[in-house]
ZABA-615549 format. One record per residue (C-alpha): z, y, x; residue in one letter. Coordinates in pm, whole numbers, padded with zeros to 5 digits, always signed. Layout:
BEGIN
ZYXA...
END
This chain:
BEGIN
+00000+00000+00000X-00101+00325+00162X+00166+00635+00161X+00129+00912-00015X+00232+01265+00168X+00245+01622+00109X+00048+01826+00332X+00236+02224+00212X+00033+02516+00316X+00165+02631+00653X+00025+02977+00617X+00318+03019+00322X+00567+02863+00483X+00557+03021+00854X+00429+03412+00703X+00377+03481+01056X+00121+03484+01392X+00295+03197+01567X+00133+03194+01914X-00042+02878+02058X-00112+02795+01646X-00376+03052+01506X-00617+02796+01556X-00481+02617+01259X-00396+02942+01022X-00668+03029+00968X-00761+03078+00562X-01007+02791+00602X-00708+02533+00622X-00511+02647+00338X-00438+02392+00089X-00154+02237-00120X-00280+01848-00217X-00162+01532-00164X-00312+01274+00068X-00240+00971+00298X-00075+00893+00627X-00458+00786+00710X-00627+01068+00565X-00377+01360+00791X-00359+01133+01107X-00707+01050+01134X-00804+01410+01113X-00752+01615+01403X-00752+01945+01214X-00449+01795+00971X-00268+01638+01263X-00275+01983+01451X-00157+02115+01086X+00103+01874+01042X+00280+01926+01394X+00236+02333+01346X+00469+02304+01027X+00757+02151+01278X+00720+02460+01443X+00755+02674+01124X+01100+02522+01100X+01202+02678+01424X+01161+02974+01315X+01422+02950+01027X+01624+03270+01006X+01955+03021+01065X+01791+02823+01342X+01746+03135+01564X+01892+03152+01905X+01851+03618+01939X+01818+03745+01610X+01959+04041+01368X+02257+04034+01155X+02431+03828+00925X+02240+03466+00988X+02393+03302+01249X+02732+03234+01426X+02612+03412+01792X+02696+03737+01587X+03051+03743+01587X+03199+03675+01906X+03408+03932+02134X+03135+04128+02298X+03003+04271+01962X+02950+04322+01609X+02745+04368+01313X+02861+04718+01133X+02692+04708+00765X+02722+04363+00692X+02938+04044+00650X+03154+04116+01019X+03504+04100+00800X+03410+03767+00624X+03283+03568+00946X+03575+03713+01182X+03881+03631+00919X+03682+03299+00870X+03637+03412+00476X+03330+03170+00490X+03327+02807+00347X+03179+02499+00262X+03011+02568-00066X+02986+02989-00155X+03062+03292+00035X+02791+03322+00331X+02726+02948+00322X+02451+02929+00622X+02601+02600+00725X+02423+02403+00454X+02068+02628+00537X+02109+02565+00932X+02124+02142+00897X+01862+02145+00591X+01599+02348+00865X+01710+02129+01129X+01671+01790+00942X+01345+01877+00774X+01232+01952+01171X+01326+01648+01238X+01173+01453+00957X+00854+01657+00997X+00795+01583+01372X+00926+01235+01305X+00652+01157+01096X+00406+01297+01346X+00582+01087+01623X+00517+00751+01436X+00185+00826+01296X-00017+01035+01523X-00147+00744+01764X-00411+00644+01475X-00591+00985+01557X-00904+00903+01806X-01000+01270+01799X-00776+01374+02050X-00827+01329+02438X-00515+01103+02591X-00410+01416+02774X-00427+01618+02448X-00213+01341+02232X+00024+01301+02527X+00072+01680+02519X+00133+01690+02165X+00360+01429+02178X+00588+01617+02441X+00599+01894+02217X+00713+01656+01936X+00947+01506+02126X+01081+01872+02288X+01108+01976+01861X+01343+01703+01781X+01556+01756+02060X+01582+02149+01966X+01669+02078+01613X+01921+01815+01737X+02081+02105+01934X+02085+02350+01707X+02327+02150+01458X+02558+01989+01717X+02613+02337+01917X+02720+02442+01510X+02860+02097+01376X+02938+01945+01692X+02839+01538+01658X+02605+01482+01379X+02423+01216+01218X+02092+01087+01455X+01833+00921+01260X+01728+00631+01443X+01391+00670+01558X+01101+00415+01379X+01360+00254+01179X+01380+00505+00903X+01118+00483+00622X+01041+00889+00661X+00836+00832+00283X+01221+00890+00162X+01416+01129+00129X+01733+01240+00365X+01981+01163+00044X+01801+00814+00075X+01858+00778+00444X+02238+00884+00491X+02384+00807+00817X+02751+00852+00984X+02811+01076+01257X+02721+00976+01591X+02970+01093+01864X+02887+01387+02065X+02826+01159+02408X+02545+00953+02156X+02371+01282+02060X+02380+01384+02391X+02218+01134+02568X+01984+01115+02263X+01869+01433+02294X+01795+01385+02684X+01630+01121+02608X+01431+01334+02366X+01372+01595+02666X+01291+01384+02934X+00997+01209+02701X+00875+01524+02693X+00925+01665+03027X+00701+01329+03137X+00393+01449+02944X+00436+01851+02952X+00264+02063+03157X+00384+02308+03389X+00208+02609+03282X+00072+02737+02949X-00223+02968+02843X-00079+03305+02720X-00252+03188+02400X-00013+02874+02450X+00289+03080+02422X+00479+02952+02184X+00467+02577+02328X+00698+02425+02541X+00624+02327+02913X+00776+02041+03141X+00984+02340+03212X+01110+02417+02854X+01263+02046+02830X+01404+02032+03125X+01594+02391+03099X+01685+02279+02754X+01833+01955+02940X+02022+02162+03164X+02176+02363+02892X+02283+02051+02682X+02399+01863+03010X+02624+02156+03067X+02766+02149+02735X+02852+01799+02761X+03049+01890+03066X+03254+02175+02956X+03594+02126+02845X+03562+02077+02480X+03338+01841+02506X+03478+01634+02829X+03823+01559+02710X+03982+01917+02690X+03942+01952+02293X+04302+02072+02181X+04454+01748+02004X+04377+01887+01621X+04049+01878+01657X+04057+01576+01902X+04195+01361+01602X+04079+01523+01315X+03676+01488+01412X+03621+01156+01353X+03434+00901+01089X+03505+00708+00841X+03627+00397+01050X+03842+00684+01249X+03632+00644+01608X+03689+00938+01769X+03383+01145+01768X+03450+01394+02129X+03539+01223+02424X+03951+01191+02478X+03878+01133+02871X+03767+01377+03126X+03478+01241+03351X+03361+01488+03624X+03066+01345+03721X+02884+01505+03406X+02943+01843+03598X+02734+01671+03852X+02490+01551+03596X+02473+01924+03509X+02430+02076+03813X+02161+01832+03914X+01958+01894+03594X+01985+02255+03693X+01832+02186+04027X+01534+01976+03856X+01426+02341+03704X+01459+02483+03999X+01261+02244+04196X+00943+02295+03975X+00931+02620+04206X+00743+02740+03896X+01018+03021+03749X+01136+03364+03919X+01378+03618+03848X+01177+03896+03737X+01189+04212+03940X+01017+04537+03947X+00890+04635+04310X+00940+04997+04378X+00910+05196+04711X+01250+05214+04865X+01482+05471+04718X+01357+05506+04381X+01484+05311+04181X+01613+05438+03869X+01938+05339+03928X+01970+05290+04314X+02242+05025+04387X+02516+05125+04627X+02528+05067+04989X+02636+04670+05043X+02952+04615+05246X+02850+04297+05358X+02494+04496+05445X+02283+04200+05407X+02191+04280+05028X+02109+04676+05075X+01921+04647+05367X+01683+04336+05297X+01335+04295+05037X+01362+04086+04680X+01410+03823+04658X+01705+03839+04964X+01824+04194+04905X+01761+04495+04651X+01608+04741+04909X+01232+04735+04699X+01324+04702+04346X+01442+04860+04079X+01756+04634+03894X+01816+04869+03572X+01409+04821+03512X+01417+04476+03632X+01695+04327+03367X+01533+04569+03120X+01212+04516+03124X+01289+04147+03081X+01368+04199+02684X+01244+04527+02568X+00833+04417+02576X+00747+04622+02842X+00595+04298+03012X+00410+04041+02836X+00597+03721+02772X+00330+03554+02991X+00381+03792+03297X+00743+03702+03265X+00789+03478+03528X+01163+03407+03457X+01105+03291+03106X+01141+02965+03076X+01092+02876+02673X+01017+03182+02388X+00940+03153+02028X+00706+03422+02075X+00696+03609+01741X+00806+03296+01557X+01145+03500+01469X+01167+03463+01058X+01268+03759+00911X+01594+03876+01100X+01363+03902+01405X+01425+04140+01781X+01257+04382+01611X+01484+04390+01305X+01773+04370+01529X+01635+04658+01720X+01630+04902+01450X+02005+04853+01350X+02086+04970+01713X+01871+05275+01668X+02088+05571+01635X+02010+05711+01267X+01964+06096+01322X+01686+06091+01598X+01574+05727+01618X+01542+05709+01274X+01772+05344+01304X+02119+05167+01104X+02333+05277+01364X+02542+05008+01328X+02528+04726+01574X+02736+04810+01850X+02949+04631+02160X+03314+04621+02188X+03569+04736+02464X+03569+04453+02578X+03248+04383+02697X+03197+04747+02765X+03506+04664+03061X+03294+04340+03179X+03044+04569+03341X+03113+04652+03678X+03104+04925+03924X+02765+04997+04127X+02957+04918+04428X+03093+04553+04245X+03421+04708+04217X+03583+04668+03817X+03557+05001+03608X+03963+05157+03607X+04152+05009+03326X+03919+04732+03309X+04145+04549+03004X+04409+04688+03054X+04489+04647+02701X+04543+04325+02722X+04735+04307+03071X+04964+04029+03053X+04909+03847+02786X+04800+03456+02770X+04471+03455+02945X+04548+03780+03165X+04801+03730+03384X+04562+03696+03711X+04444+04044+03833X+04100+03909+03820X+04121+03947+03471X+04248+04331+03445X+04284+04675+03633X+04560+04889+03526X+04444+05222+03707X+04394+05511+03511X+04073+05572+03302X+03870+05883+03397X+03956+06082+03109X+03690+06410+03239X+03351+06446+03114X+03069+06544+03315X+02960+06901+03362X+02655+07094+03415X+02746+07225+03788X+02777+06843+03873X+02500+06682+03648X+02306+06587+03992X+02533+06341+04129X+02489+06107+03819X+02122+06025+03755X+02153+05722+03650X+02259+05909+03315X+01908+05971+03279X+01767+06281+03136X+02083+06445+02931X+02405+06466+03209X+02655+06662+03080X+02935+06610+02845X+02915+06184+02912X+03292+06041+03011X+03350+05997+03362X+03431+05647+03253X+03080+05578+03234X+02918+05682+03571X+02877+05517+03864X+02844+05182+03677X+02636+04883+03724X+02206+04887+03648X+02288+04634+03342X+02552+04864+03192X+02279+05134+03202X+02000+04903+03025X+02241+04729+02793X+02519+04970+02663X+02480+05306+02384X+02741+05489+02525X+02875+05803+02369X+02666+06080+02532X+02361+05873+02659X+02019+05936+02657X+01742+05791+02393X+01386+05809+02505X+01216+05761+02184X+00929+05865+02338X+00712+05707+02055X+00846+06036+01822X+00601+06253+01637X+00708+06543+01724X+00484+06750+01544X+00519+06644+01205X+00723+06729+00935X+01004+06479+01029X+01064+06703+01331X+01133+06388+01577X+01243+06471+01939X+01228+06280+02266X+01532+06254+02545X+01775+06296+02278X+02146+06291+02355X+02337+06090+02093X+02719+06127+02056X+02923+05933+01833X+03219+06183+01744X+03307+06243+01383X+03122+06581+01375X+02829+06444+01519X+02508+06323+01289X+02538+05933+01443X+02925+05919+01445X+03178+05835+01194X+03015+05859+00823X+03140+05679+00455X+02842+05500+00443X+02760+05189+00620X+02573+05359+00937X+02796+05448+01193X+02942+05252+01512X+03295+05160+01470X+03362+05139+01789X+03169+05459+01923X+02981+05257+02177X+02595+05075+02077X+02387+04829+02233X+02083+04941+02430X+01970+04577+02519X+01645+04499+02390X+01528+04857+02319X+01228+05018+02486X+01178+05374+02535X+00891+05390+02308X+01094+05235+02048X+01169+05445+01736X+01243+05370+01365X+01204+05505+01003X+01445+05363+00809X+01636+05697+00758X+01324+05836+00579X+01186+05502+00401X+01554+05326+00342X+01400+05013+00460X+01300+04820+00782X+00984+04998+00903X+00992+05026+01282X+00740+05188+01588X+00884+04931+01792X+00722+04759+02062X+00677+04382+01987X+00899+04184+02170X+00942+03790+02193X+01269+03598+02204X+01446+03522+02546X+01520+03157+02407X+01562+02983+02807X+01536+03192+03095X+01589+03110+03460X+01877+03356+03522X+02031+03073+03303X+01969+02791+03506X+02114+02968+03833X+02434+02991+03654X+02447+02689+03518X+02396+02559+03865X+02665+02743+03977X+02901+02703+03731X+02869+02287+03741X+02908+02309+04114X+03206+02473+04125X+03350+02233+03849X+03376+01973+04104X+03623+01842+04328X+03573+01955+04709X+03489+01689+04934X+03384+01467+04580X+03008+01378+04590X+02846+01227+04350X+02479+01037+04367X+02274+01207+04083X+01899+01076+04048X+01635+01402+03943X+01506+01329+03601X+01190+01120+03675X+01389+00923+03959X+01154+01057+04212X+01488+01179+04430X+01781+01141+04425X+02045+01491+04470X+02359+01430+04677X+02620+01684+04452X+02899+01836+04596X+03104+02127+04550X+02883+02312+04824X+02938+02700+04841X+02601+02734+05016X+02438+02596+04727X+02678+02774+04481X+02551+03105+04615X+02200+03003+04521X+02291+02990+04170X+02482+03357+04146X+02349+03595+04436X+02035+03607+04296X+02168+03705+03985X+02386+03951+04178X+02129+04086+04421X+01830+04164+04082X+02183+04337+03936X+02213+04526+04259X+02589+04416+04341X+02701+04311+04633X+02802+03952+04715X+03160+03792+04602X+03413+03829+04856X+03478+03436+05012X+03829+03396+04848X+03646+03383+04545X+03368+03130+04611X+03653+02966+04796X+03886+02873+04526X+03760+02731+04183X+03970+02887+03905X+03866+03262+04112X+03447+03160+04128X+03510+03026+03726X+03653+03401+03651X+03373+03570+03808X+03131+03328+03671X+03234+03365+03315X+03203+03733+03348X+02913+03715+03516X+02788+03494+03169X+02891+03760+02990X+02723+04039+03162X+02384+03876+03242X+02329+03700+02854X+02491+03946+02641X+02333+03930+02307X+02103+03661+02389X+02290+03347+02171X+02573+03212+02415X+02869+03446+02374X+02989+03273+02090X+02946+02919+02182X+03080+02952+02557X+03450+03058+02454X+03406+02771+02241X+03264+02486+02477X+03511+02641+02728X+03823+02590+02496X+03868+03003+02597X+03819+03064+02225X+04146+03064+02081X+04263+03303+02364X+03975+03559+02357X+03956+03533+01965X+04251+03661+01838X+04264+03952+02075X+04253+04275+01907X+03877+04487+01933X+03958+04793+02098X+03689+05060+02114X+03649+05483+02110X+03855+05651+01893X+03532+05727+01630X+03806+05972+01443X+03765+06251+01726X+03534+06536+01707X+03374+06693+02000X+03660+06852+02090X+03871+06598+02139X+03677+06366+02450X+03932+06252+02628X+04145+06132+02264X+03788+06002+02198X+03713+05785+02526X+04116+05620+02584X+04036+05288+02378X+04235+05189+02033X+04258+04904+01828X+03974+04915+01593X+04157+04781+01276X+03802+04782+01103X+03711+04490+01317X+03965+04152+01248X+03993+03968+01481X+04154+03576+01451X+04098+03224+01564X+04224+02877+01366X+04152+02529+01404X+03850+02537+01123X+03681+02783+01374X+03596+02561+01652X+03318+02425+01457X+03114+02511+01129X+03211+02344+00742X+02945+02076+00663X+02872+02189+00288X+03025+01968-00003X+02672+01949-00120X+02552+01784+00171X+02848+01574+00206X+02794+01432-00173X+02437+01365-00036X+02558+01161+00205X+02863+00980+00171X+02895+00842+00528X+02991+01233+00620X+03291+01347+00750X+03384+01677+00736X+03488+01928+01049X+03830+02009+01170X+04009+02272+00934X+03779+02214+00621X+03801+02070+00286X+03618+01726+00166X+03444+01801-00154X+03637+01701-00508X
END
């Protein structure tokens, strides 16, 4: 008997230009009819259709990994917050299984229909004779690299979840039909690296900038590395805190995480990390400039090896604030970007960089929400241009659990002076607008200066009309006091902490919302940083320094070709984080730190923080690093928004921002499975800290 299938029209489903696809949106190929397994497998058209609709689940709105407000969990960590929308509900945990801001349910029903779709494909797609074996074996990978994302995407959410056993399944029925307990976190794990390293085997390097949007031998292997290092981390690897250890299990009561610590999956980490590398295909990206004028011109390095040598051994010929910028904002192509490792290209749903974009616009010049913005916090993690921290670098939080090693704090004073005009020249990395900008904010890193809105700074928006009747202006300087246009206001559009994010913006970038009251933007496009190689180097360096000195372990490289002999080797640590420092334009960690592991893990998690703010891993790294219910609870501090112009020193010396809740139970380590989909299937059990359904 032959099976019936639905072939849905993609065009509908994906509303969007997905790169590396085209070829099969076109209106030629839009049709809603059924047909059989034969009839789409034996066409190459259909077969190209059928694995372009896997894709179009990637780019659910909930299965984003950089995206706008209100969708998914990256949103509300520490580092920042979503003003005009939902930040209360997710930071009190006011979600749950069933109602209020239920994207649970939407993020496993994407990932699962993924799964099924490419499934299908997997099992079917050898009766095709269309295709070329290096075209099928290609499609395959990206099959294969498909599951393994969706996979990820629910267990970094759910932790262990149900994996459909691959050819066993009859995909003709539907998921209620095919319920399944959960697997344990090591099974999906080693499932999904499985997954990756099918792929990786049939990949190729390098893609066509027409090829975007598909992943490369690269792409499954950096995705490898990421899950690896997950796997490692504490939660994970027998440090899960003892309510969640025993609650999270199924219904015969196995444990579902690991109760044992095993430190060879650091080394299993590290050397996945070093497979990436070895493809000697990805680069941090960094913008050559002649000596000296850079926009922000790093300091003079102590150690003199940094200041005084080329990229990629020293800063002396590039520019770091353009560098880290230009690696988000679109002002290079995604396929010039030689550190990007996997994108989505435009295949952002709705809540897309773009979107995000305008709700950091400030809303009086830019024409923006005004209302995403960073917190104290992360404002702190930035250091100084000479790799000293900023004065009063948390000092709010001195002493208490988690800060009691200096490392952590600085208790000298905060500059409480503003700039003035007589000594605008000494600070131009504030751009074009000098004056009036808190002393606390000069002399700071390049990524401060491409990342953070602070009160006083500079927006190009050199894409404003400036002759028209809106009356736009470029070089604007935007300050967030109460009598200002972009600070404190009734309405929705204001930054409650008096500090935005600049990540992600270009110059050209303007907005007009304020005028239309809806998302219309003059942005340039921009494509999502999903994997990018600054990630690998510090996942490299991070496993490394996990390990026990004088411990090596035997790790084989993913295709067996070599085999990496892992230790806890300082000269390979630095490999993984002075890059990173040297494109930032700091200067190298002093050797106590590399020297002793719970010093390199401080500097490394800040450095985490610093390097991927606002790019997905915030959230889930005070998770996986059992830091959560520590960092958490901590009250937001931020600029006292209630000052007028008058007032800048009152305004700059950071308060608790009641606004902003801040709180951490045991139901917050991991997401609620929905009571719908637990009555689906009844082999579900439900996550630590939430209800079973009635």
């Amino acid at each position: 008997m032959k099976k019936i299938i639905s072939i849905i029209s993609l065009a509908a489903v994906m509303g969007l230009g997905f790169s590396g696809c085209s070829d099969y949106l076109d209106s030629d190929y839009i049709f809603d009819e059924r047909m059989t397994v034969e009839d789409v497998f034996q066409n190459k058209d259909y077969t190209n259709r059928w694995l372009a609709h896997g894709y179009a689940f990637l780019a659910h709105d909930y299965l984003q990994d950089v995206c706008s407000k209100k969708n998914v969990p990256f949103n509300f960590a520490d580092d920042m917050y979503y003003g005009d929308g939902g930040y209360a509900d997710w930071k009190y945990g006011r979600y749950n299984e069933n109602g209020l801001n239920n994207s649970s349910q939407y993020i496993l029903t994407a990932a699962y229909r993924g799964i099924r779709q490419v499934s299908i494909f997997l099992q079917n797609v050898d009766m095709n004779k269309e295709f070329t074996e290096t075209e099928l074996a290609d499609l395959k990978g990206q099959a294969h690299f498909l599951r393994a994302y969706f996979y990820w995407a629910m267990i970094r959410v759910y932790g262990p979840m149900p994996i459909i056993p691959d050819g066993v399944i009859d995909y003709t029925k539907e998921y209620d039909e095919i319920a399944q307990p959960r697997n344990t976190y090591d099974e999906c794990v080693e499932y999904i690296v499985s997954e990756l390293e099918q792929a990786a085997a049939v990949l190729p390097l390098t893609r066509s900038a027409q090829e975007l949007g598909r992943p490369t031998r690269g792409a499954a292997l950096a995705l490898r590395a990421r899950v690896l290092l997950y796997a490692a981390s504490p939660l994970y690897n027998g440090g899960a805190p003892a309510e969640v250890q025993s609650a999270l299990v199924d219904r015969t009561g196995r444990q579902l995480l690991s109760a044992t610590y095993d430190e060879s999956k650091w080394a299993r980490a590290a050397a996945a990390a070093k497979d990436v590398m070895n493809l000697k295909v990805y680069n941090l990206h960094a913008e050559i400039v002649e000596p000296g004028t850079a926009e922000v011109t790093p300091p003079d390095d102590p150690n003199g090896m940094f200041a005084e040598s080329s990229w990629p051994d020293g800063w002396k010929n590039i520019d770091p604030c353009a560098s880290y910028r230009a690696i988000f904002n679109g002002a290079i192509s995604a396929s010039n970007n030689e550190e990007l490792i996997f994108t989505r290209g435009r295949n952002q749903g709705g809540e897309g960089i773009n979107i995000m974009v305008i709700h950091q616009l400030p809303r009086s010049e830019g024409g923006g929400y005004n209302c995403h913005g960073i917190t104290q916090k992360q404002c702190d993690a930035y250091y100084m241009a000479d790799g000293a921290d900023c004065p009063g670098m948390n000092s709010m939080y001195a002493g208490q659990n988690g800060y009691t090693n200096p490392l952590r704090y600085n208790t000298d004073p905060r500059p409480s002076e503003v700039t003035i005009q007589d000594e605008s020249a000494n600070y131009p990395e504030l751009g074009e607008n000098r004056t009036n900008v808190s002393k606390q904010y000069v002399g700071r890193e390049p990524r401060f200066y491409a990342s953070v809105a602070f009160n006083g700074s500079t927006w190009e928006l050199l894409n404003a009309n400036t002759g028209d009747y809106r009356g736009e202006n470029s070089n604007v300087q935007v300050f967030y006091y109460r009598d200002k246009p972009d600070g404190y206001k009734t309405s929705t559009y204001w930054l409650q902490t008096g500090i935005g994010i600049k990540k992600y913006v270009h110059p050209n970038d303007i907005a007009d919302t304020e005028n239309k009251s809806y998302d219309v933007s003059r942005c340039m496009e921009k494509v999502t940083p999903d994997i990018r190689y600054a990630e690998i180097l510090l996942i490299y360096a991070e496993a490394l320094n996990e390990l026990t000195s004088g411990q090596t372990y035997n790790i084989p490289s993913w295709d067996e070709s070599t085999t990496y002999a892992i230790n806890r080797d300082i000269a390979e640590m630095k490999k993984g984080i002075q890059p990173i420092r040297i494109r930032a334009g700091l200067p190298d960690y002093e050797d106590d730190i590399y020297q002793v592991a719970d010093n390199f893990r401080i500097k490394l998690k800040r450095e985490r923080q610093i390097e991927l703010f606002a790019e997905g891993h915030r959230y889930f790294d005070l998770r996986r690093w059992c830091d959560a219910p520590i960092e958490e609870p901590l009250p937001v501090y931020g600029c006292n928004v209630y000052c007028t112009s008058s007032m800048p020193a009152e305004f700059h010396n950071p308060i608790e921002i009641t606004a902003l809740p801040s709180i951490f139970t045991t139901k917050m380590w991991f997401w609620p499975i929905s009571h719908s989909e637990m009555k689906r299937n009844k082999e579900l059990t439900q996550n630590p800290g939430w209800t079973d359904p009635e």
